[in-house]
N, C-alpha and C positions, 0 to 999 in steps of 0.2 A: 473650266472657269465659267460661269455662270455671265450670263450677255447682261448690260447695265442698259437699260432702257432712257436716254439722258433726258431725252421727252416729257420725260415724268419726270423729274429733277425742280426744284423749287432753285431759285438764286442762293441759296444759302450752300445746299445741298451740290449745284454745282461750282462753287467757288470750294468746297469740301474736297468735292472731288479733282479739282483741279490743282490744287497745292497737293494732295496725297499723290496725284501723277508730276510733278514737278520734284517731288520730292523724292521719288521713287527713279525716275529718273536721274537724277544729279547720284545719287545713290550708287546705282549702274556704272556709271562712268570708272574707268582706272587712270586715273593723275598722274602716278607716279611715272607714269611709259608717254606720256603726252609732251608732244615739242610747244615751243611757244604759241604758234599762231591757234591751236587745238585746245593749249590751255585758256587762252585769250577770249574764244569764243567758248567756251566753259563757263566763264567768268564771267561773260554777257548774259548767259541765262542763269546764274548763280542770282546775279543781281535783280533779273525778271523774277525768277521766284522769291527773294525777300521780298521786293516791292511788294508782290502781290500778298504776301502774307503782311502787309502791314510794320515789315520792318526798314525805318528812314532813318538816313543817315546823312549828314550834312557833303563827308568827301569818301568816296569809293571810287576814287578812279587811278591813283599812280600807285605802282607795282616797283619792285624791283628785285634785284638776286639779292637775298641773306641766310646766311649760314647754310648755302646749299640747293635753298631753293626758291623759287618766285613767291614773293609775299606781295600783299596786297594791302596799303592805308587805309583803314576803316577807321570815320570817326563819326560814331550812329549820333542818331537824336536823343534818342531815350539812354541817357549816361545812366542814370539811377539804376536802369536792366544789364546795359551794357557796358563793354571797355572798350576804349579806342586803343589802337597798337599796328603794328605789321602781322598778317594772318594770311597760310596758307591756303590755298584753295579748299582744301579739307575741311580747314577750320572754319570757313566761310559754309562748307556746305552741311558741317556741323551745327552752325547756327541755325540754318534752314530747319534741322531737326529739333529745338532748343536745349542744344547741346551742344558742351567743347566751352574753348577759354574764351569766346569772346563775350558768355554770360556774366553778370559780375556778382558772382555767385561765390563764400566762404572757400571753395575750393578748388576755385582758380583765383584766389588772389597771389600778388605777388608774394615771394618772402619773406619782403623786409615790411609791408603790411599787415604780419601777422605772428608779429613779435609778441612773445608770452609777458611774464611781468615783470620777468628777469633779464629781458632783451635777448632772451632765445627764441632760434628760429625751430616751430614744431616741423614734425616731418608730414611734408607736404605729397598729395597724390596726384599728379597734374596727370589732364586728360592726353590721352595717346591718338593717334590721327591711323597709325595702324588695324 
């Protein structure tokens, strides 16, 4: 791997480079084997790297057990991009990548928001965290 000389680096260039390691990072990580207090502090830097990429959100801080597993209240600033919901760790580091259901994007919406003209539901492809 070729050495990054950060010296040379303009502000742009290292705020670049530091969201591509943040993101890389959270990437690495395995969730699924993580107890609470490991996921917790996950979550603290999940939240450092949106910040830093410029994603705000008014409440990110209460969690709780559903369906299995620790979800976490996201309700960003920017609705028009975003959905507010309960979202895994995953899905939260998903977002980091701009990706997964918390974008509000034709293919993650709900079901019952994307009733045809005949109030059928189409067959929907929801993202996998797998």
């Amino acid at each position: 791997m070729p050495a990054i000389d950060i010296g040379a680096l303009n502000i742009d260039q290292l705020e670049e480079l530091r969201d591509a390691v943040s993101r890389r990072l959270l990437q690495l990580r395995r969730t699924p084997a993580m107890r609470l207090p490991e996921l917790l502090a996950l979550f603290e830097q999940t939240k450092s790297t949106l910040s830093d990429q410029g994603k705000d959100w008014y409440s990110l801080d209460r969690w709780q057990w559903i369906d299995g597993a620790i979800r976490f209240w996201l309700n960003p600033r920017d609705q028009d991009s975003y959905r507010s919901g309960w979202f895994t760790i995953d899905e939260l580091i998903a977002w980091a990548h701009n990706d997964g259901p918390v974008l509000n994007e034709p293919e993650y919406e709900d079901e019952f928001d994307r009733l045809d003209d005949e109030g059928n539901l189409p067959t929907i492809t929801r993202w996998n965290s797998n």
